[in-house]
ModelCIF file with pLDDT and N, C-alpha, C, O atoms, coordinates in Angstrom:
data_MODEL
#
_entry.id   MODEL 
#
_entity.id                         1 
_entity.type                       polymer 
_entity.pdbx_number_of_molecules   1 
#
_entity_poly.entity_id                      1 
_entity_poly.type                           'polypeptide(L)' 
_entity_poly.nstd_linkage                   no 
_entity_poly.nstd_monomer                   no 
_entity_poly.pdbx_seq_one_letter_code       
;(UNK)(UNK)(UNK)(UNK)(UNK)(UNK)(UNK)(UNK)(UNK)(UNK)(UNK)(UNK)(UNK)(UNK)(UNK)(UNK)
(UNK)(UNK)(UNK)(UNK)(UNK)(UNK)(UNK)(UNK)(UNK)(UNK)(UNK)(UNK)(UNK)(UNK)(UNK)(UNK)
(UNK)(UNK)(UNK)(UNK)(UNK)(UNK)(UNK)(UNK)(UNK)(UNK)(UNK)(UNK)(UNK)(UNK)(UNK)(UNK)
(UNK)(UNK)(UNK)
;
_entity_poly.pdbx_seq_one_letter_code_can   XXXXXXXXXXXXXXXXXXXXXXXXXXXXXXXXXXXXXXXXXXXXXXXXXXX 
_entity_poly.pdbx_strand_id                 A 
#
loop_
_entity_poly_seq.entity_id 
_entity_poly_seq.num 
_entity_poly_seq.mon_id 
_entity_poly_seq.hetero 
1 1  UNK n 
1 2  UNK n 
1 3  UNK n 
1 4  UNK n 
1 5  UNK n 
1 6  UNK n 
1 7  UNK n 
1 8  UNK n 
1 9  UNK n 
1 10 UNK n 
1 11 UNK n 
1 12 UNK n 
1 13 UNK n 
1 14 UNK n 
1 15 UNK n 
1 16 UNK n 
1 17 UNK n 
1 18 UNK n 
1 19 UNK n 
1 20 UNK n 
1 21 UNK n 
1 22 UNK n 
1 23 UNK n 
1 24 UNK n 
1 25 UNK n 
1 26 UNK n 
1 27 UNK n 
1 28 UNK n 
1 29 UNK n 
1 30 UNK n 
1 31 UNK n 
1 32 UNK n 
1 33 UNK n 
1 34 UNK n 
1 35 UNK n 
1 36 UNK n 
1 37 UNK n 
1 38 UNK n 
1 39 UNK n 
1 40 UNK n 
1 41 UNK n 
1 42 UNK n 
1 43 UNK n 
1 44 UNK n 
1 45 UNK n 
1 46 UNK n 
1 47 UNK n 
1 48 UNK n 
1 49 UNK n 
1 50 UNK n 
1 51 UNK n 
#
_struct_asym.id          A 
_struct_asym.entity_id   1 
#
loop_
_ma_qa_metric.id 
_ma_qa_metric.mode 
_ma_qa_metric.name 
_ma_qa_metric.software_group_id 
_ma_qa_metric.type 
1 global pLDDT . pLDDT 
2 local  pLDDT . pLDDT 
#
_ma_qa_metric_global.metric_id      1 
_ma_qa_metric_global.metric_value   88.73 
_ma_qa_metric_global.model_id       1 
_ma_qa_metric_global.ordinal_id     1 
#
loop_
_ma_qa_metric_local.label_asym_id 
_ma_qa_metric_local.label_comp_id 
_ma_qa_metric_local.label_seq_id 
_ma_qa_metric_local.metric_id 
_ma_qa_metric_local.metric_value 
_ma_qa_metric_local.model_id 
_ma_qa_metric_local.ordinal_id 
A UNK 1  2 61.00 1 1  
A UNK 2  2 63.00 1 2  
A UNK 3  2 67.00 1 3  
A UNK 4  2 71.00 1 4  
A UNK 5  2 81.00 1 5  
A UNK 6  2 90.00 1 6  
A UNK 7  2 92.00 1 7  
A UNK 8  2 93.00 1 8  
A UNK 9  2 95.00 1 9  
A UNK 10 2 95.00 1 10 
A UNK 11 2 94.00 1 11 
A UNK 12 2 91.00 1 12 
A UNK 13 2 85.00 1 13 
A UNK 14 2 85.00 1 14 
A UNK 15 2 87.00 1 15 
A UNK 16 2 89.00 1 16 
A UNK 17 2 90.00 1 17 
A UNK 18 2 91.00 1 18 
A UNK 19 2 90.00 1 19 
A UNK 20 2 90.00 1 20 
A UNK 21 2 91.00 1 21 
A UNK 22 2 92.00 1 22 
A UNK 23 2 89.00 1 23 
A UNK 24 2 86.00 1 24 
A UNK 25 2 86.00 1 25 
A UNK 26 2 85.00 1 26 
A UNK 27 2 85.00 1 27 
A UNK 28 2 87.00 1 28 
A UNK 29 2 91.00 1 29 
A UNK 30 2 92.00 1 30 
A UNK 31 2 95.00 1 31 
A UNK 32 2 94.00 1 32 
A UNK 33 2 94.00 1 33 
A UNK 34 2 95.00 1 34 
A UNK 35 2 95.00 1 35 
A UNK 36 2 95.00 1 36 
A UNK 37 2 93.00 1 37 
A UNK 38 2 93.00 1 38 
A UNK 39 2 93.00 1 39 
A UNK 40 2 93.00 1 40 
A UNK 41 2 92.00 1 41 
A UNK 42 2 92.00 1 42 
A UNK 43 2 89.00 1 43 
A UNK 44 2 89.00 1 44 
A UNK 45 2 88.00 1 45 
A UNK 46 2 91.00 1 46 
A UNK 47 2 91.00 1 47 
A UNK 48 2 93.00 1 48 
A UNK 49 2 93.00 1 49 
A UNK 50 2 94.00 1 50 
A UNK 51 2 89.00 1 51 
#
loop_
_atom_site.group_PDB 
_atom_site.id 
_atom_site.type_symbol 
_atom_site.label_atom_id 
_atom_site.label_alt_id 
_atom_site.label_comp_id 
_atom_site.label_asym_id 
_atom_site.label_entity_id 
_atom_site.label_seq_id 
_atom_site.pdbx_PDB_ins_code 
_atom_site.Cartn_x 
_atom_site.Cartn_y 
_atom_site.Cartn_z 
_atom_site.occupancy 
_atom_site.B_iso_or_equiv 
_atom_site.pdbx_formal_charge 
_atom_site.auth_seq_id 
_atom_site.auth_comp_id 
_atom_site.auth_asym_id 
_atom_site.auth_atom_id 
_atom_site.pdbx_PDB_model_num 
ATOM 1   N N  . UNK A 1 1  ? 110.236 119.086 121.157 1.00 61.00 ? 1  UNK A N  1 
ATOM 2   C CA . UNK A 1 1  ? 109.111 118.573 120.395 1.00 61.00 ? 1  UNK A CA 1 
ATOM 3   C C  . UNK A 1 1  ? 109.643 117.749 119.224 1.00 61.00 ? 1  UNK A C  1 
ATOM 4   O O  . UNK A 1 1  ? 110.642 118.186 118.653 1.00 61.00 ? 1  UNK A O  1 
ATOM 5   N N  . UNK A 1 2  ? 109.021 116.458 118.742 1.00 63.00 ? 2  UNK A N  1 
ATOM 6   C CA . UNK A 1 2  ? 109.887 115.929 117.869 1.00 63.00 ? 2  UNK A CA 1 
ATOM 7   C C  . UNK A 1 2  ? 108.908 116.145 116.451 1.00 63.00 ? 2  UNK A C  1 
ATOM 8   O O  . UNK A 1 2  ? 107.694 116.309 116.328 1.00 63.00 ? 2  UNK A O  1 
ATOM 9   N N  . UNK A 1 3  ? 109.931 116.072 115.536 1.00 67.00 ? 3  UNK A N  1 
ATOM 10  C CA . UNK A 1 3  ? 108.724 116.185 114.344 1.00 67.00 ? 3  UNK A CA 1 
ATOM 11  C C  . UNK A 1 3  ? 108.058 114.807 113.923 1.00 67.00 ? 3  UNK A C  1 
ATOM 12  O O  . UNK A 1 3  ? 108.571 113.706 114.121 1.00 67.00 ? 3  UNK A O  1 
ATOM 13  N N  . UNK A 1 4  ? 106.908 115.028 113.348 1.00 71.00 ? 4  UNK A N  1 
ATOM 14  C CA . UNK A 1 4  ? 105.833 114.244 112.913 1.00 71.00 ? 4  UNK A CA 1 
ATOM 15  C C  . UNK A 1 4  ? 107.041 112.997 111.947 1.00 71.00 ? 4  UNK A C  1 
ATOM 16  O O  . UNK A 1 4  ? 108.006 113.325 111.256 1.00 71.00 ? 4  UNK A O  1 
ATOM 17  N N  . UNK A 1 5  ? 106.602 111.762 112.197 1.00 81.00 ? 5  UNK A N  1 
ATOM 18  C CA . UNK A 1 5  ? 107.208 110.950 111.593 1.00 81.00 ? 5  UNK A CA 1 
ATOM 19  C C  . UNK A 1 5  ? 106.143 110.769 110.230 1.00 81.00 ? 5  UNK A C  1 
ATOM 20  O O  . UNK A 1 5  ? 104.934 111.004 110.216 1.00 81.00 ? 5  UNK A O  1 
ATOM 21  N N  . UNK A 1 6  ? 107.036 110.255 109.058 1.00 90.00 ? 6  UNK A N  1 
ATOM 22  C CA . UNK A 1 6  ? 106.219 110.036 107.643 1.00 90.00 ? 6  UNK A CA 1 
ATOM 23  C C  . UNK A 1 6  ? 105.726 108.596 107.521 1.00 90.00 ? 6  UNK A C  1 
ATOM 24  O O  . UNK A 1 6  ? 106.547 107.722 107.800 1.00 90.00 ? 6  UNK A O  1 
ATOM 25  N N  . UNK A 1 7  ? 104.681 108.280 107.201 1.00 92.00 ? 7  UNK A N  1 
ATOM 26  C CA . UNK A 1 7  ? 103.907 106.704 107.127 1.00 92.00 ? 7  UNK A CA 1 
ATOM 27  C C  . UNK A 1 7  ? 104.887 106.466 105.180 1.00 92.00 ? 7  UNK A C  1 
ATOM 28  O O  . UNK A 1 7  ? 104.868 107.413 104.394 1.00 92.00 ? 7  UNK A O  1 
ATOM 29  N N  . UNK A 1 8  ? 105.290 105.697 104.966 1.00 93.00 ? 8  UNK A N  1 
ATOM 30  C CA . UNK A 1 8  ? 105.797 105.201 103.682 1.00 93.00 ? 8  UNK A CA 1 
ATOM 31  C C  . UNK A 1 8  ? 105.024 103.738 103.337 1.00 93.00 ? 8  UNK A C  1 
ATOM 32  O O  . UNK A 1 8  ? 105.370 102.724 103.944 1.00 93.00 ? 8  UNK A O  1 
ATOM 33  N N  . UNK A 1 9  ? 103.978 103.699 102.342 1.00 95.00 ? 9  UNK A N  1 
ATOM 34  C CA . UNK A 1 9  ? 103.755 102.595 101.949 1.00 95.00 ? 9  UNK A CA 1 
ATOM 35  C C  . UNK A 1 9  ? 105.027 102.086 100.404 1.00 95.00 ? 9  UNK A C  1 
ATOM 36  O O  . UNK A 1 9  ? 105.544 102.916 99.656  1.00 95.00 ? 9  UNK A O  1 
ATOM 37  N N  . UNK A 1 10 ? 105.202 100.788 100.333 1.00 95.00 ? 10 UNK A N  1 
ATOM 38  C CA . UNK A 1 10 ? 106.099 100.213 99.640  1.00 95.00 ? 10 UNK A CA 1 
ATOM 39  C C  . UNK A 1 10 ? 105.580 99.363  98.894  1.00 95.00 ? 10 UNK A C  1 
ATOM 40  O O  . UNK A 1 10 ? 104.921 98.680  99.678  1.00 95.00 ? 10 UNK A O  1 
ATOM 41  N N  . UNK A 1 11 ? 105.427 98.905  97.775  1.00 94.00 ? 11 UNK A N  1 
ATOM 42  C CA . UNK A 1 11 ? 105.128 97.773  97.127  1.00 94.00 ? 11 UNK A CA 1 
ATOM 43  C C  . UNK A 1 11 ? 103.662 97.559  97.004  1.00 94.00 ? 11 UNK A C  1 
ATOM 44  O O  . UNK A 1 11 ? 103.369 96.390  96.755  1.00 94.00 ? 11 UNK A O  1 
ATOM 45  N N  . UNK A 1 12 ? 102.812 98.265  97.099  1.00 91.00 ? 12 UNK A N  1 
ATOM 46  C CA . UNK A 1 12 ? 101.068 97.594  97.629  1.00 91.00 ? 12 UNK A CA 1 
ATOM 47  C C  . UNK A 1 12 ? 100.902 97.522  96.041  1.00 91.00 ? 12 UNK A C  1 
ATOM 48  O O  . UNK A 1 12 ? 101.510 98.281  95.286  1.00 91.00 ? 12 UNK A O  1 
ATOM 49  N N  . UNK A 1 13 ? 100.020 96.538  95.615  1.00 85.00 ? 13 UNK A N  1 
ATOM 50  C CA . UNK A 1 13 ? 99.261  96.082  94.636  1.00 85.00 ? 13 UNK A CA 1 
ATOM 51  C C  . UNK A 1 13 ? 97.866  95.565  94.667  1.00 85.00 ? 13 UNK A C  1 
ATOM 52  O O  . UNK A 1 13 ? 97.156  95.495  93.664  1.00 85.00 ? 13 UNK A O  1 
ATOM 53  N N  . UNK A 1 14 ? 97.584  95.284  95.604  1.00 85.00 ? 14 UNK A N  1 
ATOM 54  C CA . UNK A 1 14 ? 96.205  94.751  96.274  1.00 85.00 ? 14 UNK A CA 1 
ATOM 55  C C  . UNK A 1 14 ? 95.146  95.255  97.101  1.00 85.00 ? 14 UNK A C  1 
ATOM 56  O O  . UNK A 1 14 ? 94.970  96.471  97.182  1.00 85.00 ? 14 UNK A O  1 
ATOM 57  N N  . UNK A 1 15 ? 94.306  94.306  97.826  1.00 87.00 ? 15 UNK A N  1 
ATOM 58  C CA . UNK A 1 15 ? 93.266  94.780  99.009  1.00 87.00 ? 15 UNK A CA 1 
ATOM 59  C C  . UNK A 1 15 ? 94.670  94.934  100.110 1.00 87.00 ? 15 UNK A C  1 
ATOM 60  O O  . UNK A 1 15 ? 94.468  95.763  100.997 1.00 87.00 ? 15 UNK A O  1 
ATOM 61  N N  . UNK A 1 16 ? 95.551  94.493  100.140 1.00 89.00 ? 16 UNK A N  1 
ATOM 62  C CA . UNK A 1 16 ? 96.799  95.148  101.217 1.00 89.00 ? 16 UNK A CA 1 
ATOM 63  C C  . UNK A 1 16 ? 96.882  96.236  101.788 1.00 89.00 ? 16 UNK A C  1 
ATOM 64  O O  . UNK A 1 16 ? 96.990  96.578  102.965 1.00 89.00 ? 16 UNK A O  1 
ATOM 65  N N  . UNK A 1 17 ? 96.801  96.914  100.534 1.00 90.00 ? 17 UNK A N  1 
ATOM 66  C CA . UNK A 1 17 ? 96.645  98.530  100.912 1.00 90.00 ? 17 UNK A CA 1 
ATOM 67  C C  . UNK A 1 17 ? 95.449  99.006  101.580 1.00 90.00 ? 17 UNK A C  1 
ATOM 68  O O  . UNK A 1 17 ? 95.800  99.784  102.467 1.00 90.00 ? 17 UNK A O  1 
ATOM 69  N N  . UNK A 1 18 ? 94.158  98.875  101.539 1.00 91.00 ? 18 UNK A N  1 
ATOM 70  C CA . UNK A 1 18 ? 93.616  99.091  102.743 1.00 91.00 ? 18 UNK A CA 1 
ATOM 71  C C  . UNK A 1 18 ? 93.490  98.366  103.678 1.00 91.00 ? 18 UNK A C  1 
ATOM 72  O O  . UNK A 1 18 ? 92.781  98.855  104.557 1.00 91.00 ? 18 UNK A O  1 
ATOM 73  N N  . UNK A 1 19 ? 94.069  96.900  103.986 1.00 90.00 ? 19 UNK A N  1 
ATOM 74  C CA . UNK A 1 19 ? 94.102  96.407  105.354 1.00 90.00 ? 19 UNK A CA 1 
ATOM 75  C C  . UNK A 1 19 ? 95.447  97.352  106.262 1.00 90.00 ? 19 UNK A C  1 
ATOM 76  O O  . UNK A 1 19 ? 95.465  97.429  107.491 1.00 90.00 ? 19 UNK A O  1 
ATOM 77  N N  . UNK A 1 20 ? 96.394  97.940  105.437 1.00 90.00 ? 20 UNK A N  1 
ATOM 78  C CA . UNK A 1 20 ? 97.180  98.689  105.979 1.00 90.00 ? 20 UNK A CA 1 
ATOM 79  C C  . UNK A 1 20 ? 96.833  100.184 106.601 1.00 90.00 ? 20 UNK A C  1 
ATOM 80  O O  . UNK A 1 20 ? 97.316  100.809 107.545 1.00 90.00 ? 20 UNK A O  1 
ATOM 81  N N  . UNK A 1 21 ? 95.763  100.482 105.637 1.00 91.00 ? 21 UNK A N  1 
ATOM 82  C CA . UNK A 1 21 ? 95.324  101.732 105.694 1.00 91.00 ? 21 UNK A CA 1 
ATOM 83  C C  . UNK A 1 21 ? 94.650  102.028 107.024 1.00 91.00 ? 21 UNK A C  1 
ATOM 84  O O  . UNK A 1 21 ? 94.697  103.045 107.717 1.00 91.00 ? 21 UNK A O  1 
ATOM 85  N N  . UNK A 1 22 ? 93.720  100.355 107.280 1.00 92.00 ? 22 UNK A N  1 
ATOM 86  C CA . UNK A 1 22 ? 93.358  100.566 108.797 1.00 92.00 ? 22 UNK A CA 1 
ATOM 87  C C  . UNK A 1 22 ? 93.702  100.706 109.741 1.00 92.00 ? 22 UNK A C  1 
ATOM 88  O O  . UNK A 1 22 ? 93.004  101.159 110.648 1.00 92.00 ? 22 UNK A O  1 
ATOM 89  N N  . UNK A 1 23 ? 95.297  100.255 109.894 1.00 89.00 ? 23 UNK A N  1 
ATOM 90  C CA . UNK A 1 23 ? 95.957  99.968  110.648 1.00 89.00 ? 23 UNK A CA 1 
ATOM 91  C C  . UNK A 1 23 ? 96.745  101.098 110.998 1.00 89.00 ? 23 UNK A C  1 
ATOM 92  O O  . UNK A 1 23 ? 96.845  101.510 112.154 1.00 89.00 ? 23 UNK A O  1 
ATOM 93  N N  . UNK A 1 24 ? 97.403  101.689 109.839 1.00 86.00 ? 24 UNK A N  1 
ATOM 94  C CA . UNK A 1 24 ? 98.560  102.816 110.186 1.00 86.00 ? 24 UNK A CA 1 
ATOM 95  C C  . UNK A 1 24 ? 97.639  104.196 109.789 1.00 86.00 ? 24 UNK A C  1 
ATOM 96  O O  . UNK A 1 24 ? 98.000  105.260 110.290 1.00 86.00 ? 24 UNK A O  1 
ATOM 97  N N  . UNK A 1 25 ? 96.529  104.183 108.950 1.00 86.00 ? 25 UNK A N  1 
ATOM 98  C CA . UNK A 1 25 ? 96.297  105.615 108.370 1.00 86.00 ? 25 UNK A CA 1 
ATOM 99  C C  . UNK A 1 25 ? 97.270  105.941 107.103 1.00 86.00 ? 25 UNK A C  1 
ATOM 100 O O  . UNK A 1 25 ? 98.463  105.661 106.990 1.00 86.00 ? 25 UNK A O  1 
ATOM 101 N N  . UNK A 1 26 ? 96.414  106.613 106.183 1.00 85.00 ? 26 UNK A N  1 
ATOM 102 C CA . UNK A 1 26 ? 96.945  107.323 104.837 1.00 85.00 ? 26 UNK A CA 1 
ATOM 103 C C  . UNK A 1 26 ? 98.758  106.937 105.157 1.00 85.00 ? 26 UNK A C  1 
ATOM 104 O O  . UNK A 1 26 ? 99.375  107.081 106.213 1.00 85.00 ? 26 UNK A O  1 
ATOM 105 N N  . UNK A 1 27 ? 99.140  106.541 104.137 1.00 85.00 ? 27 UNK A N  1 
ATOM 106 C CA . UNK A 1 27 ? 100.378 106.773 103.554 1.00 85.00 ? 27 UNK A CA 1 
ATOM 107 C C  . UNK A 1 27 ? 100.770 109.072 103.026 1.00 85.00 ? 27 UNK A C  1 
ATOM 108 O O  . UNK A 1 27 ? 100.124 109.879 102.357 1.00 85.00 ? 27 UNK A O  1 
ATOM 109 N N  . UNK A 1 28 ? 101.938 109.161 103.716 1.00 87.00 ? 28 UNK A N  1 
ATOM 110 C CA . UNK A 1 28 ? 102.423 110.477 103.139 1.00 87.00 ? 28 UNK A CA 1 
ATOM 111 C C  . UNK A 1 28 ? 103.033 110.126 102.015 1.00 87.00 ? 28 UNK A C  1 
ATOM 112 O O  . UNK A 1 28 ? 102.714 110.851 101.072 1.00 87.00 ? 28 UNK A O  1 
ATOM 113 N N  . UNK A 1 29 ? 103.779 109.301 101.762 1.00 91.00 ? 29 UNK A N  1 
ATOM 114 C CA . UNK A 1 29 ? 104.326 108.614 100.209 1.00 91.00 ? 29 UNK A CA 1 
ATOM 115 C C  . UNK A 1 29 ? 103.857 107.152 99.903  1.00 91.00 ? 29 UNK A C  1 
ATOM 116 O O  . UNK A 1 29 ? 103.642 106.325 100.789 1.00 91.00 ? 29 UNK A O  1 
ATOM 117 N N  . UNK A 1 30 ? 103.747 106.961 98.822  1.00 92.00 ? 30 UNK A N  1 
ATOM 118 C CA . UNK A 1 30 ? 104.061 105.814 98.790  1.00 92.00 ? 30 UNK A CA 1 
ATOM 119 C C  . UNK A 1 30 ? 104.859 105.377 97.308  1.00 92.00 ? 30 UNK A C  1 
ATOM 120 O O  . UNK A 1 30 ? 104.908 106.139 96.343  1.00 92.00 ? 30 UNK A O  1 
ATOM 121 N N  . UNK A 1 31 ? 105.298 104.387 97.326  1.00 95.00 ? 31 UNK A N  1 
ATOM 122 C CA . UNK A 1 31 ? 106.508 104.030 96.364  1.00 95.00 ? 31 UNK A CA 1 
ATOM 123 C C  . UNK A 1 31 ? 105.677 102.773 95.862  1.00 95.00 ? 31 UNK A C  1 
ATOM 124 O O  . UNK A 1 31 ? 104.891 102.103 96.531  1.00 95.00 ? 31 UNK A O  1 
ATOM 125 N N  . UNK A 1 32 ? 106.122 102.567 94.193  1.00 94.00 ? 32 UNK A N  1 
ATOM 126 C CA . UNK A 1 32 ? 105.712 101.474 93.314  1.00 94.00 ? 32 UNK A CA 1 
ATOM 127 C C  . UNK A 1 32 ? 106.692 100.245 93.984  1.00 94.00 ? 32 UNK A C  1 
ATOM 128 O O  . UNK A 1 32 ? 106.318 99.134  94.360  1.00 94.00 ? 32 UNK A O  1 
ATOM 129 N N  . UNK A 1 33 ? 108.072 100.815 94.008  1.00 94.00 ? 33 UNK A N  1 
ATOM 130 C CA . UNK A 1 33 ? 109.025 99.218  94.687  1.00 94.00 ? 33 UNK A CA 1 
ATOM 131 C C  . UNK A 1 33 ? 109.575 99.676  95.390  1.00 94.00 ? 33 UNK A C  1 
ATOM 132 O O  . UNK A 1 33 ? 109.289 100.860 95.567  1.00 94.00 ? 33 UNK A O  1 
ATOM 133 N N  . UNK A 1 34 ? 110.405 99.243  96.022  1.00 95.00 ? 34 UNK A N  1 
ATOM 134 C CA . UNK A 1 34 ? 112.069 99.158  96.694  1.00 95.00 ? 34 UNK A CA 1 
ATOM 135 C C  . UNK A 1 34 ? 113.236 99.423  95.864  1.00 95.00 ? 34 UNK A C  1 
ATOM 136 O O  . UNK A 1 34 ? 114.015 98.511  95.588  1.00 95.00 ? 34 UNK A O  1 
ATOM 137 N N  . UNK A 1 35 ? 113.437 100.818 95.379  1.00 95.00 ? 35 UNK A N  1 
ATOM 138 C CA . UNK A 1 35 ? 114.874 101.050 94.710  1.00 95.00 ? 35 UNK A CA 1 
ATOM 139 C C  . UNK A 1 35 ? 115.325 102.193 95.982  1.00 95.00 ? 35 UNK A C  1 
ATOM 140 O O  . UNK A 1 35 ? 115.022 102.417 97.154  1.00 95.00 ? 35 UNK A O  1 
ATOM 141 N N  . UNK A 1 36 ? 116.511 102.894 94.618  1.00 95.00 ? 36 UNK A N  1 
ATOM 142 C CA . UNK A 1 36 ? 117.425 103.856 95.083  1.00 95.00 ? 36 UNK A CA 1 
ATOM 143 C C  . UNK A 1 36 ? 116.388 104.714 95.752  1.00 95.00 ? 36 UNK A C  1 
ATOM 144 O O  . UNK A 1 36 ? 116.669 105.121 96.880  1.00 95.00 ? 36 UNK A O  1 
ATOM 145 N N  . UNK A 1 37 ? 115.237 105.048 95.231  1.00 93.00 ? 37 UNK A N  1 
ATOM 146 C CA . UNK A 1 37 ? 114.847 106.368 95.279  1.00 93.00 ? 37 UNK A CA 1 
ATOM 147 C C  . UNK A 1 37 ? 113.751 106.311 97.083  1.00 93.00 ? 37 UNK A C  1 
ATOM 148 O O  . UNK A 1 37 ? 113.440 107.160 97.918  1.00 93.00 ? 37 UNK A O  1 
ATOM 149 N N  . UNK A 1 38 ? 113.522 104.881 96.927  1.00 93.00 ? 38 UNK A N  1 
ATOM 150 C CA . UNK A 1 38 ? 112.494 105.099 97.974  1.00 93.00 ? 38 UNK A CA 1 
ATOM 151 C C  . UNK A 1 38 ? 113.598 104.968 99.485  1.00 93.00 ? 38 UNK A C  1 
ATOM 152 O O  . UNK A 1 38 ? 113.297 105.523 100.542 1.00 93.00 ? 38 UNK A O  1 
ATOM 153 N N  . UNK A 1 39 ? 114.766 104.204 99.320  1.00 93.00 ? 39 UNK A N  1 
ATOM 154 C CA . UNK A 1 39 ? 115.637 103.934 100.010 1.00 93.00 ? 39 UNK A CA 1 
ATOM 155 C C  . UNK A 1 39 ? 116.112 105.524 100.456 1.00 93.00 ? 39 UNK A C  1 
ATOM 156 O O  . UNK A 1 39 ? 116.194 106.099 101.541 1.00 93.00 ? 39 UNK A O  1 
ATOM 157 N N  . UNK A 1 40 ? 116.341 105.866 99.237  1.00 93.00 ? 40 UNK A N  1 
ATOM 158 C CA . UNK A 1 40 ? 116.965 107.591 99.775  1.00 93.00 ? 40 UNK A CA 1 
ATOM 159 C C  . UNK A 1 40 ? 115.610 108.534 100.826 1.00 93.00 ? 40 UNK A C  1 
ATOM 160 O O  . UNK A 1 40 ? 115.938 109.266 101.760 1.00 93.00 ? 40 UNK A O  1 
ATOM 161 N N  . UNK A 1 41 ? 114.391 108.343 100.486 1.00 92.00 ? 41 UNK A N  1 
ATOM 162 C CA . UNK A 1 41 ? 112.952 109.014 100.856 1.00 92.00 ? 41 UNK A CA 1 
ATOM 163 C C  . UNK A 1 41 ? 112.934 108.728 102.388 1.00 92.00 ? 41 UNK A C  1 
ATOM 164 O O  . UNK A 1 41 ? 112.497 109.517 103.225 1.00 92.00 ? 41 UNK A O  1 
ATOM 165 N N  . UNK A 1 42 ? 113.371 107.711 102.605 1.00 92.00 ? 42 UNK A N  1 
ATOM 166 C CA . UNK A 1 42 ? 113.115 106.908 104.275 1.00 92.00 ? 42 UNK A CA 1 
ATOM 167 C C  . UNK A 1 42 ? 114.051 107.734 105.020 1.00 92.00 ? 42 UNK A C  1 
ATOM 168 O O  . UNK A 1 42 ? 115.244 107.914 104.774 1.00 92.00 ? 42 UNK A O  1 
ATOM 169 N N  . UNK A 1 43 ? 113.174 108.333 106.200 1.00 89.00 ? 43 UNK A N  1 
ATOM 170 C CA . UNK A 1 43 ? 114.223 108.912 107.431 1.00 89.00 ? 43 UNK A CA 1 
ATOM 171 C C  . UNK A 1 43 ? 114.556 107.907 108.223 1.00 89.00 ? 43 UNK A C  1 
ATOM 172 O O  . UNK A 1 43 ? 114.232 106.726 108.102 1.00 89.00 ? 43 UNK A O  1 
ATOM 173 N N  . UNK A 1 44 ? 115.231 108.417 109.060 1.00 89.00 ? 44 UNK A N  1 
ATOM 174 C CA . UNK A 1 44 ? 115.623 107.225 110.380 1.00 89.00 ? 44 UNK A CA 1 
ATOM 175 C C  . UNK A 1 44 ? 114.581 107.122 111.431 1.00 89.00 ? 44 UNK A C  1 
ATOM 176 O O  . UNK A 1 44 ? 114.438 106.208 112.244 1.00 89.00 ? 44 UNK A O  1 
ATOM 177 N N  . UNK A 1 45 ? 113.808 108.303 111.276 1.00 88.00 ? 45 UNK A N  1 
ATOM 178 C CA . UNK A 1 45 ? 112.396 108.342 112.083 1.00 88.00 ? 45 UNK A CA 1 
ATOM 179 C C  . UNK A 1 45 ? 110.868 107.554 111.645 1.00 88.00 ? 45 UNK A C  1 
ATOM 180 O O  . UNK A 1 45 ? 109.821 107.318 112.247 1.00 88.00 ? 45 UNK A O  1 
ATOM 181 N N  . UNK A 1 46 ? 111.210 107.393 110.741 1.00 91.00 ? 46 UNK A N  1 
ATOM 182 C CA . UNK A 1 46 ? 110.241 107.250 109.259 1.00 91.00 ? 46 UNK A CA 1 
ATOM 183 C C  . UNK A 1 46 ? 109.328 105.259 109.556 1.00 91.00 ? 46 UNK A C  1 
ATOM 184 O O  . UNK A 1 46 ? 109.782 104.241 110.078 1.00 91.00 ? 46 UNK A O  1 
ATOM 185 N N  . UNK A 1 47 ? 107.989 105.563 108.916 1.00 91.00 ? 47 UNK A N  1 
ATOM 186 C CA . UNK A 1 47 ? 108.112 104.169 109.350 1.00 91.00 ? 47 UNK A CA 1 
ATOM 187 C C  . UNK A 1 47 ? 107.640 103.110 107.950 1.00 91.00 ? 47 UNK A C  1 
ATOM 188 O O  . UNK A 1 47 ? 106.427 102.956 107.808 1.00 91.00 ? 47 UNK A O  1 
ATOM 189 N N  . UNK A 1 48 ? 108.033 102.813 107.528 1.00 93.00 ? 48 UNK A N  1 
ATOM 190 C CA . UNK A 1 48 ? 107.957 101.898 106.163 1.00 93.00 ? 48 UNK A CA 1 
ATOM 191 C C  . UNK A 1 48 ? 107.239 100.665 106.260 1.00 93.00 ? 48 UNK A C  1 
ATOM 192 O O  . UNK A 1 48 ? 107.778 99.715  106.826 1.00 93.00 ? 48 UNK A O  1 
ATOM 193 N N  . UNK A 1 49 ? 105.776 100.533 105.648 1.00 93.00 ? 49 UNK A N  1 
ATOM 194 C CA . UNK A 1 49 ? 105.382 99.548  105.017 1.00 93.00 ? 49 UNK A CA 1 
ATOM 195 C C  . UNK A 1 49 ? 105.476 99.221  103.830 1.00 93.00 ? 49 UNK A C  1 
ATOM 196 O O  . UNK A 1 49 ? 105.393 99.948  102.840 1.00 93.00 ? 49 UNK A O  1 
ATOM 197 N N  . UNK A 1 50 ? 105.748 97.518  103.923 1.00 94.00 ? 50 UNK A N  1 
ATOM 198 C CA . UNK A 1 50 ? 105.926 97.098  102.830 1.00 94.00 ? 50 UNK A CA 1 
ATOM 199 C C  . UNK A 1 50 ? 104.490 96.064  102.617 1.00 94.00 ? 50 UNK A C  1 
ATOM 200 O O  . UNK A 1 50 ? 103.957 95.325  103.445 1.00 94.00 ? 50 UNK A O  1 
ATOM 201 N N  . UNK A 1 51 ? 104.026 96.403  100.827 1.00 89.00 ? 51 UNK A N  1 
ATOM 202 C CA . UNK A 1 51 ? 102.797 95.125  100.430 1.00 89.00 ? 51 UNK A CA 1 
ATOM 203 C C  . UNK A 1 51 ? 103.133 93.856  100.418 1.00 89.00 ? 51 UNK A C  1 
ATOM 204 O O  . UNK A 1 51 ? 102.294 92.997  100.148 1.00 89.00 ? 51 UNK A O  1 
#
């Protein structure tokens, strides 16, 4: 059984974020930018949108 992969939104500032929202469903994280920290958060399973 594999485990549940995490939705990561990245960067949203706008109506972006819910044209994404339709598309993928709720974000489990989401991150203000692209640093160390969100880079470290991302699995290899994981699927990352960026705004």
């Amino acid at each position: 059984m594999l485990p549940p992969r995490c939705v990561h939104y990245i960067g949203f500032k706008d109506d972006r974020y819910w044209n994404a929202f339709r598309i993928w469903g709720g974000p489990v994280m989401i991150h203000r930018r692209w640093d160390r920290i969100a880079k470290h958060d991302i699995g290899p399973d994981d699927v990352a949108i960026f705004g």
